[in-house]
N, C-alpha and C positions, 0 to 999 in steps of 0.2 A: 473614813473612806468606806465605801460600800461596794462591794464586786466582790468578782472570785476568785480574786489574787490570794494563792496561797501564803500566809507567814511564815516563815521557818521557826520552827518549835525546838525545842531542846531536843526532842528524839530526833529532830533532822539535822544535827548538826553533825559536820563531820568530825571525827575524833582524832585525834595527837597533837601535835603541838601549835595549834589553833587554840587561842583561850576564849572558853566561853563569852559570848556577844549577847546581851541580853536583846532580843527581836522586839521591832518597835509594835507599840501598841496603838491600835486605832478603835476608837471612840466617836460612832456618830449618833445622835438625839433624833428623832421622828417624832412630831406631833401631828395627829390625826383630832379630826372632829368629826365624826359617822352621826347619821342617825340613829334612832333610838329603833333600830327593827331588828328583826332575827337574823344571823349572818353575818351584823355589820363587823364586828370585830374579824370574823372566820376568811371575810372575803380578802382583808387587810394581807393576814398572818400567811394565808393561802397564797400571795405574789409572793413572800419570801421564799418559803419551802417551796415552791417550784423553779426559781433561782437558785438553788440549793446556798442562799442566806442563812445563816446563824442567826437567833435571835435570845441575846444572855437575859435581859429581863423586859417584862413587860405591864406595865402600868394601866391600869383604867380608871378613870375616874368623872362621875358624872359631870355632864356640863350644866355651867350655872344657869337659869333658865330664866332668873331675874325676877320669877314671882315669888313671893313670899307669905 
């Protein structure tokens, strides 16, 4: 899921006789294909952090371009 639904974290749980719930986890994949110019990656990462999006990791990897 992607938004800005907050998850309840262990510091936000309320405390006594409620037992710890571990809060579900979401995991979503983004593939991009940019060209190869200055920015391309910035312009991407820049729609998150203005959504205030979290971003855990982030991969680059050249595209295959078929010549050899």
């Amino acid at each position: 899921m992607v938004g800005k639904h907050k998850i309840e974290t262990l510091a936000g749980l309320a405390t006594g006789s409620r037992a710890y719930e571990k809060p579900p986890m979401h995991k979503t994949s983004v593939v991009c294909l940019l060209p190869n110019t200055p920015g391309a990656i910035f312009k991407i990462v820049a729609q998150f952090a203005t959504r205030d999006l979290n971003i855990v990791k982030l991969e680059t990897r050249p595209a295959c371009s078929g010549e050899h």
